[in-house]
C-alpha positions in Angstrom: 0.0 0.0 0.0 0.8 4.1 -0.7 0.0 5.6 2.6 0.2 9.3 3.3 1.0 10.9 6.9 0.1 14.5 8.0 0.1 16.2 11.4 -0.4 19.9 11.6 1.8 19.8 14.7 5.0 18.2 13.4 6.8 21.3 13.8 6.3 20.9 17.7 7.8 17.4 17.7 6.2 16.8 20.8 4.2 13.5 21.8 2.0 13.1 19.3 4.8 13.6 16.8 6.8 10.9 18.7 3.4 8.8 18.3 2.3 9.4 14.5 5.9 9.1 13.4 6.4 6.3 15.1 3.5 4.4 13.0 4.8 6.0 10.2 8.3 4.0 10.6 6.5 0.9 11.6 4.1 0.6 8.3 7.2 1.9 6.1 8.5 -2.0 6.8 5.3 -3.2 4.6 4.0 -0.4 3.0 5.1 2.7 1.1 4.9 5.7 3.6 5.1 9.8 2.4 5.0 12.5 5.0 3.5 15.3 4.3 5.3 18.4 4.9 6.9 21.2 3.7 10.4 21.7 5.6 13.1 19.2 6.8 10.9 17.5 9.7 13.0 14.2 8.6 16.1 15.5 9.9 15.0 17.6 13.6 12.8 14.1 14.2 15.6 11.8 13.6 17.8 13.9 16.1 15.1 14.2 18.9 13.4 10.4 18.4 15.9 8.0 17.4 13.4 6.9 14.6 14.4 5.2 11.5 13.4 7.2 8.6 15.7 5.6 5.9 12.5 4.0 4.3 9.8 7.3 4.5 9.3 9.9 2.2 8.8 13.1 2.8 7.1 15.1 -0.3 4.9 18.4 -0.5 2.1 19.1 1.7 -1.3 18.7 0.3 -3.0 19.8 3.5 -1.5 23.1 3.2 -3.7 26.4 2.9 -2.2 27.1 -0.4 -3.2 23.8 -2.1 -6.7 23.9 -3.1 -9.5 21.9 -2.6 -9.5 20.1 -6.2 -5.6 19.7 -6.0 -5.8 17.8 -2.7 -8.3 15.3 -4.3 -6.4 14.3 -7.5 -2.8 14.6 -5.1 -4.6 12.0 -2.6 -6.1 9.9 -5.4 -2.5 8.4 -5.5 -2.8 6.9 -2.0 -4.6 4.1 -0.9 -5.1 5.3 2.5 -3.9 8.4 4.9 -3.4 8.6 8.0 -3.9 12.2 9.3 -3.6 13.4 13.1 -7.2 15.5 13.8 -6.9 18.6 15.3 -10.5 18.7 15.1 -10.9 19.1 11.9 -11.9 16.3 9.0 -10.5 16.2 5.5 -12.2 15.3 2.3 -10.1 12.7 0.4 -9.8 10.3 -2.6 -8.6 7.5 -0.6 -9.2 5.3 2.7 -9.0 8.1 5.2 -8.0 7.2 9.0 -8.3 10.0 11.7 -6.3 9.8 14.8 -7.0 11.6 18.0 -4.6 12.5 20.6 -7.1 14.5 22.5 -10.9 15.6 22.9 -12.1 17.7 20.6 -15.3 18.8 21.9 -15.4 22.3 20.1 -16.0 20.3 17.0 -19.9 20.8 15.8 -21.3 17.0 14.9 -24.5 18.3 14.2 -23.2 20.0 10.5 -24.3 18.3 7.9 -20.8 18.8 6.3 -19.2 17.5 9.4 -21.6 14.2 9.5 -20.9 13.5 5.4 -16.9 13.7 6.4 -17.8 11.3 9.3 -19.6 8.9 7.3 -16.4 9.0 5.0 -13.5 8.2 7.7 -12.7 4.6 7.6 -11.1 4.7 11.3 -11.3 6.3 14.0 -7.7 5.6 16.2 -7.5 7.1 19.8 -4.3 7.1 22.4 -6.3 6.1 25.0 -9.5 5.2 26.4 -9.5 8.6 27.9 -9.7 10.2 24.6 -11.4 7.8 23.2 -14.9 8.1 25.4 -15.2 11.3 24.3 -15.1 10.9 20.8 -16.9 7.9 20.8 -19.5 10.2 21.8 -18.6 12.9 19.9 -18.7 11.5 16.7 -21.2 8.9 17.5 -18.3 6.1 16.2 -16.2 3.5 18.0 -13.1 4.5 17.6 -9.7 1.7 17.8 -7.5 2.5 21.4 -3.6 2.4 20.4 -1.9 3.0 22.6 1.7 5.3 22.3 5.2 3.3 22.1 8.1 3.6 24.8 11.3 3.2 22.9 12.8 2.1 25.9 10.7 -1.1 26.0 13.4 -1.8 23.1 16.6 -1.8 25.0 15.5 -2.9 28.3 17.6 -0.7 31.1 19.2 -2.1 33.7 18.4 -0.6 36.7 20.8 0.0 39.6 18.7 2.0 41.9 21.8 2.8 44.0 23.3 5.1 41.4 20.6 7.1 41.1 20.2 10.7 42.1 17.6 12.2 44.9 15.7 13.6 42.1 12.6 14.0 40.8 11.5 14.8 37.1 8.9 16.5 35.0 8.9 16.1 31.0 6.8 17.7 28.7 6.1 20.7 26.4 6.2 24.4 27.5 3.2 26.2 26.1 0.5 28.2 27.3 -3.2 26.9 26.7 -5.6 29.9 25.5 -6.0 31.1 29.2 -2.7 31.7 29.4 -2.1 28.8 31.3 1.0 26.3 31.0 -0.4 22.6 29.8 2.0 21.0 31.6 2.1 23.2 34.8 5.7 23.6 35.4 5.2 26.5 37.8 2.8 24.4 40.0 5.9 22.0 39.9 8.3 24.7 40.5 6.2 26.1 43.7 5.6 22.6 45.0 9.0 21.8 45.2 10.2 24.6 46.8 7.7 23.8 49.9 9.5 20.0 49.9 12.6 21.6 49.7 11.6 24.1 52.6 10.2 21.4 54.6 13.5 19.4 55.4 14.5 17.3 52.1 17.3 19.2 51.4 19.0 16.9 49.4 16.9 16.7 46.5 16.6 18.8 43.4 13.9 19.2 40.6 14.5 18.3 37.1 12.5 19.8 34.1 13.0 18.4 30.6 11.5 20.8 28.4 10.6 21.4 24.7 9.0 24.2 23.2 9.0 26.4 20.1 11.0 29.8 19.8 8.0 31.7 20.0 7.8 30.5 23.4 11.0 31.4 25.0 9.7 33.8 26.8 7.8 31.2 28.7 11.3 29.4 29.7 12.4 33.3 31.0 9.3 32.8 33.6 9.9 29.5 34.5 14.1 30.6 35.6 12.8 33.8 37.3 10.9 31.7 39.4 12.7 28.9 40.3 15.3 31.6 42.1 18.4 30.1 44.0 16.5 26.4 44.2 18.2 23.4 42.9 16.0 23.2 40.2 17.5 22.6 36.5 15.8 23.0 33.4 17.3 21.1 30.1 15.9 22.4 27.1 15.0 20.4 23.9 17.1 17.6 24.1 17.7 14.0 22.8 16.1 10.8 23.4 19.7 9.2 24.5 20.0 12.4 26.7 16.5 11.8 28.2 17.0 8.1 28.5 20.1 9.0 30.7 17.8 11.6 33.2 15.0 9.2 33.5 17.7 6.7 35.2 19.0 8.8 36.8 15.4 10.3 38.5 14.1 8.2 41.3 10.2 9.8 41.6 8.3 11.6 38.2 5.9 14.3 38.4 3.2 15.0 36.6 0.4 17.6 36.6 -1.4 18.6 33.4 -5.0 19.4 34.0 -4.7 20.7 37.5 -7.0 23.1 38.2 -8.8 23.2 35.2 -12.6 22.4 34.3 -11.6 18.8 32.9 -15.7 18.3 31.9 -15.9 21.2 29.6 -12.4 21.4 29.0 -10.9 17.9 28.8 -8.9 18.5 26.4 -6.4 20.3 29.5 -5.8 16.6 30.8 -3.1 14.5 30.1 -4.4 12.5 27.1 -2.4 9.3 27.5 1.1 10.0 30.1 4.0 8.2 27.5 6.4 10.0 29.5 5.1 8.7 32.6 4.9 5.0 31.1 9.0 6.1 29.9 9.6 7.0 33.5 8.3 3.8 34.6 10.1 1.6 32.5 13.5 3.8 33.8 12.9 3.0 37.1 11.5 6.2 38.2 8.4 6.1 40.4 5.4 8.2 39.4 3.3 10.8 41.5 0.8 11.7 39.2 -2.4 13.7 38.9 -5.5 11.5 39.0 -6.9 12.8 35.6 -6.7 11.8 32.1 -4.9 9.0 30.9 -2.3 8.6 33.5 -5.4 6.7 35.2 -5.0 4.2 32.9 -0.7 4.2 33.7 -0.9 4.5 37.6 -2.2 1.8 39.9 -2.3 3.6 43.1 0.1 2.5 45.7 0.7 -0.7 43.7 2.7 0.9 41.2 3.2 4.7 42.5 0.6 7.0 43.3 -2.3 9.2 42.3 -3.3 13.0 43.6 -6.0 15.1 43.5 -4.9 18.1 45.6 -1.1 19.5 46.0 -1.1 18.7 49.5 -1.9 14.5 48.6 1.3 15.4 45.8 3.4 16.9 48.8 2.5 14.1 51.5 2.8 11.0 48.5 6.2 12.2 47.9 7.2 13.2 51.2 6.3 9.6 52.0 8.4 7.8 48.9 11.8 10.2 50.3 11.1 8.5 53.6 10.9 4.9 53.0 13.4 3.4 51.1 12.1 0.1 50.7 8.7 1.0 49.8 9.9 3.1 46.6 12.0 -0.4 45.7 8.8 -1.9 45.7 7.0 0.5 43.7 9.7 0.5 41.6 9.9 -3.1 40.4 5.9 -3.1 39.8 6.4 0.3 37.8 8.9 -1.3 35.3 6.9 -4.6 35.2 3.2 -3.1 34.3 4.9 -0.5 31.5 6.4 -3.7 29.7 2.7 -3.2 27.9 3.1 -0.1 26.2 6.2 -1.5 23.8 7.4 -0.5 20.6 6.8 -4.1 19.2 3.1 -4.2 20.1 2.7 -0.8 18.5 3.9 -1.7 15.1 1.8 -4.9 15.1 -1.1 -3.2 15.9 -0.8 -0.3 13.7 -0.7 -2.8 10.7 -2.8 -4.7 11.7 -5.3 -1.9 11.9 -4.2 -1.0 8.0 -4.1 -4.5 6.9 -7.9 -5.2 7.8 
């Protein structure tokens, strides 16, 4: 098969560009695979993922404003299917067209009878998690496939020496503002939480955040610095997968807050969708202390595996607990790498073609 990729957030390479290139290297081993883009995406993704890209194509992007609607139809006519990352909004094509969602999209207006013709002409519906996927089950009034992301990790299995790890814990994700103004990730309620740990006795530990954004968000990063002060709190910016492989080992609990303090039911979209860097974390021996919303609910087993919080004082007293008793994060520990032996790279590529092959 000719399959076409397009996601209007490549230039982010953030998770979901980790996730839909990903499946794009894993049906390039039995299909023909074209990215659509227009700029070197090949080259910034190979240097941040680790992906192999030596059998994907990368040619002009006919989801661009400045291709019309016409040229889109012959230009996908030479597909057999596409696989294109929603942002929300539903293309008309010539081929088998299969929407992926890495979020809710409940801005989206069903009741169009545009919008309910592009429905009826999707051939899939793929979600990230069953998170996502309840809402646009309902949504769309489909039943949409759950596929789970892929932890690279899963394919060089760490060894884990939990003695030569640091007294540190770790946030990784994105640095963006949502529409309120807002960070998504919520790296200053991080920040502010740690101090108080810091204040409170423990000393010894420092805060790690492993951040990626776009230039026009620098200006974010110059907030985040102001406020961390004279705290041992480190920021590395934008960097590798081998780089980040070497943190998350050396990390011993993860924290993760997206969707704190936010109105999850009409905005659900401010949750964590899946958590693949808390599954990463896991797999690294790092024990996560993570907001009970989203899809890390479908990550965490509470107190079997690490631990869920609703308010900042549960995230304060959970991890004020782990830095007390060292046996009880060695526990956690060797559940958290057993359960995220699920979310490999292996099962991901069989069940992405499987998906195509049906």
């Amino acid at each position: 098969m000719r399959i076409g990729i397009f996601d209007p957030y490549f230039n982010t390479l953030g998770g979901g560009e980790k996730y839909i290139l990903t499946a794009a290297s894993c049906l390039a081993k039995n299909h023909e695979v074209f990215l659509f883009w227009d700029g070197d995406i090949v080259k910034d993704a190979s240097k941040r993922f680790n992906i192999d890209f030596s059998s994907i194509k990368q040619i002009k992007n006919i989801f661009s404003k400045d291709v019309s609607f016409p040229k889109r139809l012959i230009e996908s006519n030479k597909y057999d299917a596409i696989l294109f990352l929603s942002d929300g909004s539903l293309p008309v094509v010539a081929c088998k067209l299969y929407i992926h969602f890495q979020f809710p999209v409940e801005w989206v207006n069903t009741d169009n009878i545009i919008v309910k013709q592009k429905i009826k002409r999707v051939s899939k519906f793929i979600c990230n998690s069953e998170f996502t996927k309840n809402f646009i089950d309902k949504k769309f009034n489909k039943k949409s496939i759950v596929l789970y992301p892929p932890s690279y990790f899963l394919n060089d299995f760490p060894k884990i020496n939990y003695k030569n790890k640091k007294n540190q814990i770790l946030n990784v994700g994105r640095l963006q503002e949502s529409k309120s103004g807002k960070l998504f990730k919520k790296q200053d309620l991080l920040i502010k939480n740690f101090k108080k740990i810091y204040d409170s006795g423990f000393s010894g530990w420092q805060l790690v955040l492993v951040v990626t954004y776009k230039k026009e968000d620098e200006n974010l990063l110059d907030k985040l610095k102001e406020l961390i002060g004279n705290y041992p709190i480190k920021i590395i910016e934008n960097c590798s997968q081998e780089e980040l492989k070497k943190i998350y080992l050396q990390s011993k609990i993860y924290w993760h807050a997206s969707g704190f303090g936010e109105d999850l039911e009409k905005y659900p979209e401010l949750a964590e969708h899946f958590g693949i860097s808390t599954v990463e974390a896991m797999i690294n021996g790092v024990i996560p202390v993570v907001i009970n919303a989203g899809g890390q609910k479908e990550i965490v087993k509470n107190e079997k595996n690490g631990y869920l919080w609703n308010t900042e004082q549960e995230l304060l007293e959970k991890t004020q607990k782990l830095i007390n008793d060292q046996d009880l994060m060695i526990r956690l520990v060797t559940s958290a790498i057993s359960d995220a032996k699920e979310f490999s790279t292996d099962r991901f590529c069989k069940e992405i073609n499987k998906i195509f092959n049906e």
